[in-house]
C-alpha atoms as one frame of an Amber mdcrd trajectory, in Angstrom:
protein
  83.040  73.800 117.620  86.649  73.191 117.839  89.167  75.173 116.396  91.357
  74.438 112.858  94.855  74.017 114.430  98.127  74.920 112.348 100.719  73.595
 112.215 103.921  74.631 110.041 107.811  75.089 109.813 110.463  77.335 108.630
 113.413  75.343 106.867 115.773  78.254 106.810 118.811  78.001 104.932 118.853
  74.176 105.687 118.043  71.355 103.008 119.146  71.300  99.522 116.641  71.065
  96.234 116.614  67.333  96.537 116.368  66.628 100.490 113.609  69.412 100.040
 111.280  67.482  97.726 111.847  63.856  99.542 111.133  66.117 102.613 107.830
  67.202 101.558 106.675  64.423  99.320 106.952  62.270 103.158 105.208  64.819
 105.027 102.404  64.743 102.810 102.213  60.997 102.747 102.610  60.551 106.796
  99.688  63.339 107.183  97.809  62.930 103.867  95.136  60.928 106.369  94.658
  63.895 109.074  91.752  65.907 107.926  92.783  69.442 106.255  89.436  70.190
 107.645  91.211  70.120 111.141  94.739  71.250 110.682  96.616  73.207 107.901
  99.811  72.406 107.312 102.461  74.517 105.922 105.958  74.255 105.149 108.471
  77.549 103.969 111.361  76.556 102.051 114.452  77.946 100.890 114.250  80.567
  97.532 116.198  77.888  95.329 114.230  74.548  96.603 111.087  76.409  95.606
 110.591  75.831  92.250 110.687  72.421  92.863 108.711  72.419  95.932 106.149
  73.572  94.272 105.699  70.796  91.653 106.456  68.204  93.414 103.549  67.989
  96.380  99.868  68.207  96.884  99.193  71.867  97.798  95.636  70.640  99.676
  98.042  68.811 101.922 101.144  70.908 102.035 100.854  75.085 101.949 104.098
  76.618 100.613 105.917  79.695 101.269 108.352  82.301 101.161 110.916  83.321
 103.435 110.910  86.775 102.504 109.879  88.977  99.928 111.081  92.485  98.443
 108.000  95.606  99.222 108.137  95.958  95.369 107.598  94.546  92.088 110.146
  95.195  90.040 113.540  97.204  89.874 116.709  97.872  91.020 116.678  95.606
  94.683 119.888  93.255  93.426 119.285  89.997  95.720 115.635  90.658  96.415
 112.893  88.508  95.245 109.829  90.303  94.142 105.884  89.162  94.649 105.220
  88.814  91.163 108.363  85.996  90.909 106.787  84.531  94.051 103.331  84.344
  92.090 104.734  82.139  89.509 105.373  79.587  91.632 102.111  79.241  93.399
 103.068  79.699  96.314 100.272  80.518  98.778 102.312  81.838 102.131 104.641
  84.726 102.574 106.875  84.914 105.942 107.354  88.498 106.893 109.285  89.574
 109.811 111.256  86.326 110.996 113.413  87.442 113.718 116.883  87.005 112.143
 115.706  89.181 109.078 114.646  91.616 111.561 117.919  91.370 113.955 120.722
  89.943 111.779 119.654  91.525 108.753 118.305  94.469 110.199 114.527  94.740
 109.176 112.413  97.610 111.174 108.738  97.524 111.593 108.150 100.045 109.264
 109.780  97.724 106.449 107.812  94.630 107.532 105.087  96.898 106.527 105.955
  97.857 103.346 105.979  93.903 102.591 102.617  93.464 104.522 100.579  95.427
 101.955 102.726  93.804  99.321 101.877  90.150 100.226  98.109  91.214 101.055
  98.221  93.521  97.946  99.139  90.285  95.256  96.840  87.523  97.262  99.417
  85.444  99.422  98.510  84.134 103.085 100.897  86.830 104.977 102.618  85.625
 108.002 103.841  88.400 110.168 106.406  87.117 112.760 106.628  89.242 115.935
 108.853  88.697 119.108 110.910  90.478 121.946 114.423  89.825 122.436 115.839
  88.709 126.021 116.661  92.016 126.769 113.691  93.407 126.326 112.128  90.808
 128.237 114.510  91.762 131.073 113.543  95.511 131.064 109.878  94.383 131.438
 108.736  95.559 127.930 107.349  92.704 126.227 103.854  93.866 126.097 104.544
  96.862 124.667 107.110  95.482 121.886 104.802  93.204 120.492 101.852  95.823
 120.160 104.025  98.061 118.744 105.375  95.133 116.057 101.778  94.412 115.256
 100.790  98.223 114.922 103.466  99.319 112.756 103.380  95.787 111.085  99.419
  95.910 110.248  99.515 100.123 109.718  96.679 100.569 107.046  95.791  97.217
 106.632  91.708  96.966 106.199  89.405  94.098 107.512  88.443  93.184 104.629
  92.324  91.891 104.266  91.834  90.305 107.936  91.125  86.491 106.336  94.414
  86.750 104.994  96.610  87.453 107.928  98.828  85.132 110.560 100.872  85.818
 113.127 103.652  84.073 114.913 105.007  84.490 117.975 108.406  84.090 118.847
 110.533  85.037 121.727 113.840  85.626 120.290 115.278  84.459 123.403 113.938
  81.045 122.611 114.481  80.694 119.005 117.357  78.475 117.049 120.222  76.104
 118.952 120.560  77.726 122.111 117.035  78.732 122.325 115.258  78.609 125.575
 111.337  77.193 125.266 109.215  79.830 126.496 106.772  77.876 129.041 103.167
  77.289 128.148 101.857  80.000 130.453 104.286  82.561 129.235 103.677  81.922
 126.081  99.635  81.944 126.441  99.793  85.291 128.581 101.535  87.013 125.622
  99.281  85.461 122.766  96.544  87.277 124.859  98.418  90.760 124.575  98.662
  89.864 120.666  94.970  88.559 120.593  93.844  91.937 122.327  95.774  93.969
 119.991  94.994  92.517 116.954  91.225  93.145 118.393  92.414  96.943 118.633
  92.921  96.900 115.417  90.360  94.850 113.319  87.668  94.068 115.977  85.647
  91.287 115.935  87.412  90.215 112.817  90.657  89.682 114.527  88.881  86.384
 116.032  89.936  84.768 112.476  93.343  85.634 112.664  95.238  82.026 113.774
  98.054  83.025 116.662 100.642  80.524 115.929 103.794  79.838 118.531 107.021
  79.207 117.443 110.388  79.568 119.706 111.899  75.605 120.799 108.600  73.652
 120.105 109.777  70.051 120.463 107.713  66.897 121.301 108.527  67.809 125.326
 106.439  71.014 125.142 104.367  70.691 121.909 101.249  69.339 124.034 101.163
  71.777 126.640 101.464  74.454 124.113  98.372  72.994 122.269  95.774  73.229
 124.550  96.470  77.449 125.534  92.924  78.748 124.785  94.833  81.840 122.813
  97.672  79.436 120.917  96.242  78.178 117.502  99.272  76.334 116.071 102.578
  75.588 116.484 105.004  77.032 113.971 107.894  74.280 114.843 112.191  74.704
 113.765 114.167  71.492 114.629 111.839  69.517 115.907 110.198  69.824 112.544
 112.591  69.188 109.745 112.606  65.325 109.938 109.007  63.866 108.220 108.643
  61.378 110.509 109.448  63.582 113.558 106.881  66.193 112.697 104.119  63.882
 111.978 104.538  62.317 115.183 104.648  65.733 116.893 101.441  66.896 114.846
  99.567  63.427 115.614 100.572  63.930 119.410  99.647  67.540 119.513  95.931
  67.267 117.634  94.874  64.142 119.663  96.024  66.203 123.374  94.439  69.130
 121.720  91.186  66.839 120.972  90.580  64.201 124.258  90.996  67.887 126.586
């Protein structure tokens, strides 16, 4: 049987209310033919283009998210945005852990936990983002990075809150303008290292758990990427945040993935 394949993108602080919603409303009329049954496609938006986001496109073809989201409910976090705010919306996805909260706003693991068990805790999809800068690719401690952002990320977490998880993976070394594409075998060698941990940690359940890469996906690498027995989607920037551009890249990617 093959595998669902995911694909989804991050619009960061790019894209105002309005280019948001024509955004969206095109994706989910170049795609609305692909079988959700096959892929899922998701899309995270800024905090103010939400609202409108929400209303304004199929959620069977489009998932929505969050960037971020505050560990609590309610109370004195000026800036934050709480779950229960995020519920309103119906939103379905929360991002946790994207590497510039984590090294230009200076998340630790042990925060990206705290939000974990929030997410999981109010019903949202909960995407963990995990990755290893280039220095710590240099000093040869990848492996060990990642394991340790997925055991301090997923502390307490049960199995029975496995169908809820994602992870992305993304070098920070290869993420944003001057971001260098990890290659295909890189990339599949450390999905294997998450795979196995995430095993560690929820056994056979962990085979649920999609694997996503993100870091430079463009429509050069996107079909070698695809076909990595241990990559389950691509979670695409750039390449991603024209409609026509990422339909072409998802059509290109799902038929490679399918004639291999």
């Amino acid at each position: 049987m093959q595998k669902k394949l995911y694909f989804g993108t991050n619009l960061k602080m790019y894209k105002n209310i309005a280019d948001t919603v024509s955004y969206l409303q095109k994706l989910a009329e170049n795609t609305k033919d692909i079988s959700r049954d096959e892929i899922t496609l998701f899309v995270i938006p800024s905090f103010t283009s939400l609202p409108s986001a929400s209303t304004s496109v199929d959620h069977n073809l489009i998932k929505l998210g969050a960037q971020n989201m505050c560990w609590e409910e309610e109370g004195q976090f000026t800036g934050e945005i709480s779950p229960l705010m995020l519920k309103e919306l119906n939103l379905e996805l929360v991002m946790i852990g994207h590497s510039e909260r984590r090294h230009v706003f200076g998340e630790t693991d042990f925060e990206e936990n705290k939000k974990v068990h929030a997410a999981l805790s109010h019903g949202f999809t909960t995407l963990l983002c995990i990755g290893e800068t280039a220095a710590e690719k240099e000093y040869g401690i990848s492996d060990e990075v990642l394991r340790t952002q997925l055991k301090v990320g997923f502390h307490g977490i049960t199995k029975e809150q496995v169908p809820n998880i994602w992870v992305a993976y993304e070098p920070v070394w290869s993420i944003g303008v001057n971001g260098i594409p990890a290659s295909a075998e890189y990339a599949e060698e450390k999905h294997k290292i998450i795979k196995s941990t995430l095993f560690e940690l929820f056994g056979e359940e962990a085979s649920d758990i999609p694997v996503l890469y993100g870091g430079s996906v463009n429509p050069q690498n996107a079909n070698q990427l695809i076909v990595q027995p241990s990559i389950d989607g691509l979670f695409t920037g750039r390449s991603a945040w024209q409609a026509d551009n990422f339909n072409s890249l998802i059509r290109d990617a799902k038929e490679t993935y399918d004639n291999q």
